[in-house]
N, C-alpha and C positions, 0 to 999 in steps of 0.2 A: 444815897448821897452822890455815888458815883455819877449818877445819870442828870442828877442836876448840875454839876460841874461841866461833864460833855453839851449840857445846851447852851452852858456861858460862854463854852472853847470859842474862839476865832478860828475859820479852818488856815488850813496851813496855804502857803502861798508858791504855789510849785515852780514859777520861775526864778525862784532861790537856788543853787545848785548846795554842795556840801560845802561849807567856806571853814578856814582854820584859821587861828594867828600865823600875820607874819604872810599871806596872799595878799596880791598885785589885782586891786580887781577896779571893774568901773560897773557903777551903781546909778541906774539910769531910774528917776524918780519922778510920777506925774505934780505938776506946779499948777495949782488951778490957782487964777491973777485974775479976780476980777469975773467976767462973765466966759473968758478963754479959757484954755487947759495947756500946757507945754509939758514937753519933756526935758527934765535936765538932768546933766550926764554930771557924777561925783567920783572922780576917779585917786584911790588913794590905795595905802596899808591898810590890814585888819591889825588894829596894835588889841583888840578884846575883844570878844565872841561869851556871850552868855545865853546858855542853854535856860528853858523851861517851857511850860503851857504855853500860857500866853505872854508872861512876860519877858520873852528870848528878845535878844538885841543882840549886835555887833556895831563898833565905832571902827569907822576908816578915820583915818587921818591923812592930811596930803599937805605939801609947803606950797601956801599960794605965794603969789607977787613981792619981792623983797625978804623974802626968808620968813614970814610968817607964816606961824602952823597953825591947820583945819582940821579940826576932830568934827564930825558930824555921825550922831545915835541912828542906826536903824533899826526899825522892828522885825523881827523877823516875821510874822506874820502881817504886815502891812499892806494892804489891799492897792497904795499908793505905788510901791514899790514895782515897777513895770519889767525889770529881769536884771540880772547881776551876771555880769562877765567875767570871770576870773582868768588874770591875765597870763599871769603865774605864780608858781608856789615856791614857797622860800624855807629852808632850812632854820626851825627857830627849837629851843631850848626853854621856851617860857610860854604860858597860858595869856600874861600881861604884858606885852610891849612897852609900856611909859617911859622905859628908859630911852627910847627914839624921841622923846619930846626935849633931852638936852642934847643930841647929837647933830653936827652939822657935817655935811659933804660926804666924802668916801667914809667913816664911820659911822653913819646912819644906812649905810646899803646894806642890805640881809645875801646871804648866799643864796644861789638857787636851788630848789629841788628838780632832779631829775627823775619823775617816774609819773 
């Protein structure tokens, strides 16, 4: 049974570095529009990081224009997914960030980590 689960796997997508909650990253993702292809750059928080086979994901979140917030789902093995910068790392205490979703100004800033 084993071996038929490894031929459904998606392979893993190695311009993914290790991400945790609570990183500063930018997530640059291929945008096919039509008969083009772009790259667009998503730069936010990891407020979630979920671990598995193939169903791993991580949500950034970022405040666009007027104080409204941008949660957008990535896959972690998504073939779209063109590389992930991580800008820096932040000191957090939780697995779930959602509490950043009612926080505005200097009280939504995370500490940084140093190492």
């Amino acid at each position: 049974m084993s071996d038929l689960l490894k031929a459904v796997e998606a392979p893993v997508n190695t311009n993914i570095p290790d991400l945790h909650s609570g990183d500063l990253v930018k997530v640059f993702l291929r945008i096919k529009e039509g008969a083009n292809e772009r790259v667009q750059e998503f730069r936010g928080t990891i407020i979630r990081k979920r671990s598995g086979a193939n169903g791993g994901n991580f949500t950034v979140r970022r405040v666009a224009s007027n104080g409204i917030g941008v949660e957008r789902t990535f896959m972690l093995r998504s073939p779209r997914i063109e590389k992930v910068l991580v800008e820096r790392h932040s000191t957090v205490r939780r697995a779930q960030l959602y509490y950043l979703r009612d926080r505005r100004g200097k009280s939504a800033r995370l500490k940084q980590r140093f190492s």
